[in-house]
N, C-alpha and C positions, 0 to 999 in steps of 0.2 A: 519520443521524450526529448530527442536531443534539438530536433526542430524546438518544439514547444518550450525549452529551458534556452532557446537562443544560442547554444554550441555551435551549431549550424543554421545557415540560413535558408532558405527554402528556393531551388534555383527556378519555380515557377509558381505562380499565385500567390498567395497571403492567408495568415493567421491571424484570425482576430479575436481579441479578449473582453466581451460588454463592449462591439464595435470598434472596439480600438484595435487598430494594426501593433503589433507585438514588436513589430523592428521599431515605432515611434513612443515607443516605453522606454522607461531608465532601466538599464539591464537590473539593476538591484531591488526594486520593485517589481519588476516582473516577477525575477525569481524570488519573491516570498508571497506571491500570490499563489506557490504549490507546495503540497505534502508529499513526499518522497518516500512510498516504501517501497526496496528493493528487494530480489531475493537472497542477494549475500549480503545482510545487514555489516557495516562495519560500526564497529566499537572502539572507541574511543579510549586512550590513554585516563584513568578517572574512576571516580564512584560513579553507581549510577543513576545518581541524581545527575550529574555533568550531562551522561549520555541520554539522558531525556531532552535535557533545557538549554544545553550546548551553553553558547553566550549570552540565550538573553535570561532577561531577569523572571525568575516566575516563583511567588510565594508557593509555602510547602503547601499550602490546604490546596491552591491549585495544580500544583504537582500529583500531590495523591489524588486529585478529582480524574486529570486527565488516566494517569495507573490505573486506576480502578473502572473507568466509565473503557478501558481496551482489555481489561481482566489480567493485569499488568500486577497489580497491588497485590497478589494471593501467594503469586512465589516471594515479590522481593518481600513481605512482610515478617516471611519467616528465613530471611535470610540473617545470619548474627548481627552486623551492621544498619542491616535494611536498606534504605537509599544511599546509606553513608560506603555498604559495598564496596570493595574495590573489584575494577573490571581487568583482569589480567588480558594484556597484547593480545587484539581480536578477539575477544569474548571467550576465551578458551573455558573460562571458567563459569560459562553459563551453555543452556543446550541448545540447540537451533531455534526451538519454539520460544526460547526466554530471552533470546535474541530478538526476536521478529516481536513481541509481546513491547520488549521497549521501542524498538524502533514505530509501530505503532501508536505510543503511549510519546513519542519523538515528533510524528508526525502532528500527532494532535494538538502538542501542545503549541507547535508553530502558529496553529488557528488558521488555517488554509482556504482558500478559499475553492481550490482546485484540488485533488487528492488525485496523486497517482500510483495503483498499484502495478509493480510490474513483477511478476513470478513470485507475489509474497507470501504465496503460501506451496510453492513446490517441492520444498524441503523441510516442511517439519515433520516432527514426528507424531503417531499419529494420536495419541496420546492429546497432546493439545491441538491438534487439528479442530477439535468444536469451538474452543475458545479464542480460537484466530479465526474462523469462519464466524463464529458470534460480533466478535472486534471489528470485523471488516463493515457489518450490516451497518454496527453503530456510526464507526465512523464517518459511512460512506453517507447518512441518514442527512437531507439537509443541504448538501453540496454537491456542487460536481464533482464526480469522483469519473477515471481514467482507468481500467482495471485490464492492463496484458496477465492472461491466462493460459494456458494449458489445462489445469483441472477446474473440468467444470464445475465442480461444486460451487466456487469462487461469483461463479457470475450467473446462473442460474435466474437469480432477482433481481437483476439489473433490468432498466427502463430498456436498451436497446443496446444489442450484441451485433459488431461487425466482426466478418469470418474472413482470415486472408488465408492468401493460400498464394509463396511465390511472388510477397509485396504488394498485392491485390487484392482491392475487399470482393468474393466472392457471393458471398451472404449476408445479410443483415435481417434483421428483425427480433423480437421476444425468444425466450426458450419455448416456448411452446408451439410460435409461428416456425420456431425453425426447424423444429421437432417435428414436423408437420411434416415439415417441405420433402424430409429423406434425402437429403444432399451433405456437404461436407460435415456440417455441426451433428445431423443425425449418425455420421458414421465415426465422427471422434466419441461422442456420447456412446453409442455402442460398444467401439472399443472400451472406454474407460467403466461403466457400468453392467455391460449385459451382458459379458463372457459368459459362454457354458462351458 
């Protein structure tokens, strides 16, 4: 991520975005070519209408399009204020899933062209776990999407799963291809699934 967002530069080869070398982009165009969900969503000082749309401008009907299309719009609707919300210092007053639910609903409305998930769904609860696994399909539906996992449920549907192990990709291919193979991805899958 930190290559790919230009924090760091890459001390051998290159990164390229549609052919283009990523060190010959305006660092500020770069970084809005990507969607950002983390797994410690931060929250912003604000309603949370703020912490959807940050700075830019985005009408309410598309505000609730984006809420609604990450399954975002079902808690805050029945929140007293609703988007008008206030978010207390670090989301204290919302739950981890109602966090990650905006930040989703955050990423999307950026309009991304590149989406990356990194551990965004390792800490919810399990309660909304279907509708953050639901959000992810959608949003990731359409673009390139970037998905660091630990739980496989996360990536499962993905076009192509690389497996490191120690900063090395180890494995690559489908879940199924790799399901196959009985190597590193078959023995996380096992742990996390097949316990007797």
């Amino acid at each position: 991520i930190n290559l790919l967002l230009r924090f760091y530069d890459p001390t051998e080869g290159e990164i390229l975005i549609d052919g283009i070398n990523i060190k010959e982009m305006d660092l500020k165009v770069l970084r809005n070519y990507f969607g950002l969900v983390l797994q410690d969503v931060f929250m912003f000082a604000g309603d949370i209408r703020y912490n959807i749309i940050l700075n830019n401008e985005i009408e309410d009907n598309k505000l609730m399009e984006y809420s609604k299309y990450v399954n975002a719009h079902n808690f805050i609707s029945k929140l007293k204020k609703k988007y008008d919300n206030i978010v207390s210092e670090g989301g204290s007053n919302l739950s981890t899933g109602q966090r990650q639910l905006i930040a989703f609903a955050r990423a999307l409305a950026k309009e991304p062209r590149i989406l990356i998930l990194d551990e965004a769904t390792s800490s919810i609860d399990s309660e909304t776990e279907y509708l953050i696994q639901d959000a992810i399909k959608k949003i990731m539906k359409g673009r390139s999407s970037i998905a660091i996992a630990h739980r496989l449920s996360t990536i499962q549907d993905v076009d192509k799963i690389y497996v490191m192990s120690k900063g090395k990709i180890v494995e690559s291919g489908t879940h199924s291809q790799l399901f196959a193979q009985k190597g590193y991805y078959f023995e996380l899958y096992k742990f996390q699934y097949l316990k007797t």
